[in-house]
C-alpha positions in Angstrom: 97.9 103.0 89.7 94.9 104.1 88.1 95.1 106.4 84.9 95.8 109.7 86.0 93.5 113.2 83.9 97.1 114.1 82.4 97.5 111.1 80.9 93.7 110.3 79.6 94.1 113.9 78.4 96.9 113.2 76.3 95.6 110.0 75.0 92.1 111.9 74.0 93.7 114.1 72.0 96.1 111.9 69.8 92.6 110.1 69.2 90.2 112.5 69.0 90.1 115.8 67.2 90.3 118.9 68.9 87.6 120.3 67.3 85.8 117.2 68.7 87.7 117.0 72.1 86.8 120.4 72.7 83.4 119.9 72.1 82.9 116.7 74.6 84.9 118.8 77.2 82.3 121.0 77.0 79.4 119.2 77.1 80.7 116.8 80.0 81.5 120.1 82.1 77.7 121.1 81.3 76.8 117.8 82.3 79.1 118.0 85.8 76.7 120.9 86.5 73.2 119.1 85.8 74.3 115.8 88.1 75.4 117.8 90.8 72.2 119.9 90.8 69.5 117.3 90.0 71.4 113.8 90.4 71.6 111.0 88.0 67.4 110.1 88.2 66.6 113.2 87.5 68.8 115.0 85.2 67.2 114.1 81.7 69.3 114.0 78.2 66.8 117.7 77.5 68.4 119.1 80.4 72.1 117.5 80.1 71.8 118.9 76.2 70.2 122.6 76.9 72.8 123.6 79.8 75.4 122.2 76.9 74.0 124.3 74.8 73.5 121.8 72.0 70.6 119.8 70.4 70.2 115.8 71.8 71.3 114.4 68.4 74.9 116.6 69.2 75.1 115.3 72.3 74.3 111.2 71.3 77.0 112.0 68.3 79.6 112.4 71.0 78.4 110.5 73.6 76.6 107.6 72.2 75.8 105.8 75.7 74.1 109.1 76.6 73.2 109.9 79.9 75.0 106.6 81.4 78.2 107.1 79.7 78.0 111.1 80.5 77.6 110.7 84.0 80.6 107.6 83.9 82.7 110.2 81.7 82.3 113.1 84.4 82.5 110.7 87.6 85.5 109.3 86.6 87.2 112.5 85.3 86.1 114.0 89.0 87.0 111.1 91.2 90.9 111.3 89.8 91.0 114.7 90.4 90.3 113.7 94.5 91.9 111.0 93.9 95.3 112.5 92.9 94.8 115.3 95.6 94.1 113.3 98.3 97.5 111.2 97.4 99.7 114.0 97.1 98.3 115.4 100.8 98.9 111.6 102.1 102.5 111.1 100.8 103.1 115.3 102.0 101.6 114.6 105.6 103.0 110.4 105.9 106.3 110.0 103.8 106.9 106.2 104.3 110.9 107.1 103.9 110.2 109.7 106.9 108.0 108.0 109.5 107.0 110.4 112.1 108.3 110.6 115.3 105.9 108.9 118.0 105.3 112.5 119.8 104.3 113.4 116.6 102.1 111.0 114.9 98.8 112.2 116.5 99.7 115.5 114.8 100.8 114.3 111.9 97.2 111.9 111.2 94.9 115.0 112.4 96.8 117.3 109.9 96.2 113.8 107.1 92.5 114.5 108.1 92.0 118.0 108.3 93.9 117.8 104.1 91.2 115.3 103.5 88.2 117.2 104.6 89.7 120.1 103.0 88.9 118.7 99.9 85.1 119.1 100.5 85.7 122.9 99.2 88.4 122.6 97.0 86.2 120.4 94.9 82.3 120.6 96.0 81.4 119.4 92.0 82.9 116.0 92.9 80.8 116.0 96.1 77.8 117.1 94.9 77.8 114.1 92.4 79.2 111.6 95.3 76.1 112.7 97.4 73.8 111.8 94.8 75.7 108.2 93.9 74.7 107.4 97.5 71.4 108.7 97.2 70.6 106.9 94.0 72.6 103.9 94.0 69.7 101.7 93.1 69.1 104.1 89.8 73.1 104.1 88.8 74.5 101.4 86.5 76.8 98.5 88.0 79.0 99.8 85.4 79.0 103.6 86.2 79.4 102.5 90.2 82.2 100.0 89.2 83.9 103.2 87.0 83.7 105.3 90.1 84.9 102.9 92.9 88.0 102.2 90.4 88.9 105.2 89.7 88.7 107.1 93.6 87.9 105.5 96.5 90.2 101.5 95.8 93.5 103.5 94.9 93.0 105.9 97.5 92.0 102.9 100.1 94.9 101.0 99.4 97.4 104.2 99.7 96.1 104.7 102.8 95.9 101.2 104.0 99.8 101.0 102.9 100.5 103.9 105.1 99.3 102.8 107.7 100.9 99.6 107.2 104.5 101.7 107.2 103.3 102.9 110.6 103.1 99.8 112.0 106.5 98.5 110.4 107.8 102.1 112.4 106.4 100.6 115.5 104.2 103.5 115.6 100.7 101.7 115.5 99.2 97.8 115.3 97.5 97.3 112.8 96.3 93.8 114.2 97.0 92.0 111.2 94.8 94.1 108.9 95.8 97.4 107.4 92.9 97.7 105.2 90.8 97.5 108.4 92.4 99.9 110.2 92.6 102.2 107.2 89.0 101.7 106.4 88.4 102.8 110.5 90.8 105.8 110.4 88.5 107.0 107.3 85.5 106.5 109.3 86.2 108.0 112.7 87.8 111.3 110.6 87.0 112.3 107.2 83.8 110.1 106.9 82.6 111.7 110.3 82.8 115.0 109.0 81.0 114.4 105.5 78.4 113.0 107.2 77.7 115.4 109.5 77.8 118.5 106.5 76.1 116.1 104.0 79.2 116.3 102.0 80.1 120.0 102.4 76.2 121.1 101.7 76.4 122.4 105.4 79.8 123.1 106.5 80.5 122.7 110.4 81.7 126.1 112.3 85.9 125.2 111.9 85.3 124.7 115.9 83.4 121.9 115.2 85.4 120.2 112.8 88.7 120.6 114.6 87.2 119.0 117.5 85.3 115.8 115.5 88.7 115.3 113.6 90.7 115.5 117.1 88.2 113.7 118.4 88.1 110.7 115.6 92.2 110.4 115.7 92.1 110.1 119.6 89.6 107.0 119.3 91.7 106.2 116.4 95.0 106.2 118.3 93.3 104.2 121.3 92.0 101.1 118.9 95.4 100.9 116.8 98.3 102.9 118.7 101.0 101.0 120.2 101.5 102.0 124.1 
């Protein structure tokens, strides 16, 4: 599994002082606020420095790769937050030791989605600098996109692509040979729908709304991959 916040945390501060560590914790929360706000084009080492509240050469003395490795630094810190959240509401919702019952499992995969979209509030920093990745693709380093995909959206693909995968060993759904697929098309239909439609929380949907496009993506969901 990727490396969780707790654990870069505690390897940060056996290397790092925390005079130092507190400094860049500082600085890359400043910098969290400028990428979400003006996106990674835009946001210029000034602007990352000022809302920081320190002077360039400050910000270059702890983080030498500058904007790039700022933007990497807070992407990366951001994605395993999601990351971790959206895991622990995947293994709440689909315990592979507890596969739900067949009356059930159309409940249980709106409830997976709704917990997903949820996140859209609980962390609308993340968001924010998601929407601009996809905005600005062609502007963002290999590297920093590489950083990103590694740390959020592979582990939590592959956790949901094993879960559905323990569904289909519970008879519950057919997978037709490919759980990443069907993963991947249970993202799309739910979750995906709804970030879409609110451009990634910027305009949420009336609750109405939502509860029908998630009921409405697990139905179509259910009638590609559900076993009769």
């Amino acid at each position: 599994m990727s490396e969780t916040n707790a654990s870069r945390m505690e390897r940060a501060q056996r290397e790092v002082s925390p005079r130092k560590l507190e400094k860049q914790i500082a600085i890359a929360g400043a910098a969290c606020t400028v990428f979400g706000r003006e996106g990674y084009a835009r946001a210029s080492v000034d602007a990352l420095a000022a809302e920081a509240g320190v002077s360039t050469r400050t910000l270059y003395n702890h983080f030498p790769g500058g904007k790039a490795q700022l933007f990497q630094t807070v992407v990366t810190w951001t994605s395993s937050e999601v990351r971790d959240a959206q895991l622990a509401r995947l293994h709440a919702v689909l315990d592979p030791e507890r596969p739900p019952h067949a009356d059930d499992l159309e409940r249980d995969l709106v409830a997976l989605a709704r917990a997903f979209v949820g996140l859209m509030t609980d962390y609308p920093n993340h968001f924010a600098l998601v929407r601009h990745i996809h905005a600005e693709a062609d502007h963002v380093p290999p590297d920093v996109l590489k950083a990103w995909h590694e740390a959020g959206p592979e582990p939590v693909g592959r956790a949901v692509a094993e879960a559905m995968a323990h569904l289909a060993d519970a008879g519950l759904l057919d997978p037709h040979g490919d759980a990443a697929m069907t993963a991947a098309h249970f993202m799309a239909l739910t979750s995906h729908t709804i970030v879409q439609s609110t451009h990634y929380g910027v305009l949420p949907l009336p609750p109405a709304e939502t509860d029908r496009l998630v009921s409405g993506g697990v139905a179509a969901f259910l009638r590609a991959y559900g076993r009769a």
